[in-house]
C-alpha angles and dihedrals in degrees: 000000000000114000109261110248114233123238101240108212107200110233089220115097127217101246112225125240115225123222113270099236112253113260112230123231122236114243114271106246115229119238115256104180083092087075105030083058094055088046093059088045098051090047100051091038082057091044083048093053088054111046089052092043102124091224079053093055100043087049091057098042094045087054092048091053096050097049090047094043092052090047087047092056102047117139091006136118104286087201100054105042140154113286096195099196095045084041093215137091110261131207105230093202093089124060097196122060136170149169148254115225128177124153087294085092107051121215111347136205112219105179088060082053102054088045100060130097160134137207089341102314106131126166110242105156145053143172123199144203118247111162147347138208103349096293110048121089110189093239094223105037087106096058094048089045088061112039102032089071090044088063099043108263113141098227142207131187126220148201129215107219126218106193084203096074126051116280091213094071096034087065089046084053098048095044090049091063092035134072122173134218144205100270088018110127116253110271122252144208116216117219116179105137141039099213106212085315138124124266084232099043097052088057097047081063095035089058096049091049087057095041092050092047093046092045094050105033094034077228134128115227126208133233125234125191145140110274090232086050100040081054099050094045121358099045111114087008109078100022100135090057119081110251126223104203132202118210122143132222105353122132084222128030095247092226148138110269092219086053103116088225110162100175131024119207088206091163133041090175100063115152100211119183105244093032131094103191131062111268140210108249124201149175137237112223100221143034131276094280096050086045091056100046083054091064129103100268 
């Protein structure tokens, strides 16, 4: 029998390897830029809604203006400044203003007329041209008769006078084309040339023209006239009658203080609103109270 092998157990162990520790991993951050990007949106949408706010924006413009129109007046008369939507230089010693219209001016608006205005300065009065010499008839002095008073405008009429041709009938022909009402202006007579005429001569008919009216209407006209021309000619002649005066582009109406003037054309160049055409501008000389006891009662 062959001799049994023995099984030989080795005395050195297997060492054991114990398990690494499992390393833990740091909590994942969340991303944050999601929220930083709305953030910026909400705020400039709101910067945005403000800047294009329309109060934002008047604000803004009004402030501009301002500014410009202060740095633009410097050194100049406080009491006689730019006016830019009438686009004329306006004395602030008078709080009711008007204007002159003839055909001149086309087809007006005058509700757009009445409805203009800035910093106060409102157009409540006009006079209008109705006739001349003893044949003219102003073509649209009818139209602007009627609807000047619908929108408000307290209105006048008024006569160009040519001292060539008698002022009596004149007068005939101007009260034939004109009928007054209670609130209406006085009418006037405008007198601005002599015409080849005498100074004499001119007033003789002037004169006759004023008498006939007055003695018809039981109302007393007005006379218009340049201030170089009123002084020339008109001055110590006509002094019981109220004076609309003419002279352009002066802070004060260089004129006389006993002088019975009732309305100053202080502009030719007016921008009104309704109106295409440049337009005399003119002041009244007194407050609310004096303007409604001239008018026809």
């Amino acid at each position: 029998m062959s001799t049994p092998v023995k099984k030989t157990i080795s005395s050195k162990k297997t060492p054991v390897r114990k398990p690494l520790p499992s390393k833990k991993r740091a909590p994942v951050k969340k991303k944050k830029s999601g929220s930083y990007f709305i953030k910026w949106k909400i705020a400039l949408a709101g910067f945005l809604l403000v800047l294009l706010s329309p109060f934002y924006y008047g604000y803004v413009i009004k402030c501009f203006t301002s500014t410009w129109r202060w740095v633009r007046d410097i050194g100049s008369d406080p009491h006689y400044r730019t006016y830019k939507s009438f686009n004329i230089r306006i004395p602030d010693k008078y709080s009711i203003h008007g204007i002159d219209v003839s055909s001149y001016q086309g087809r007006i608006d005058w509700h757009k007329v009445k409805s203009m205005s800035e910093d106060e300065v409102h157009i409540s009065f006009a006079f209008i041209k109705a006739t001349e010499g003893v044949v003219i008839v102003d073509p649209y002095f009818q139209r602007n008769w009627r609807e000047g008073p619908k929108a408000g405008i307290t209105c006048g009429a008024y006569h160009y006078f040519r001292p060539k041709v008698s002022g009596k009938w004149q007068a005939v022909f101007f009260l034939q084309n004109v009928k007054t009402d209670k609130g209406d202006l006085p009418m006037a007579v405008d007198v601005e040339e002599l015409n080849g005429v005498a100074p004499a001569k001119m007033r003789e008919e002037l004169n006759a023209f004023l008498k006939y009216v007055e003695a018809k209407t039981k109302i007393k006209p007005m006379i218009y006239s340049g201030l170089k021309f009123y002084q020339d000619n008109l001055e110590g002649y006509f002094d019981n009658y109220n004076l609309w005066i003419a002279h352009y582009y002066q802070p004060k109406l260089n004129i006389a203080k006993t002088t019975n003037w009732k309305f100053w054309q202080h502009s030719d160049k007016a921008k009104v609103s309704g109106i295409n055409h440049v337009t005399d501008f003119n002041v009244f000389n007194g407050d609310s109270l004096a303007f409604r006891k001239l008018l026809v009662q």
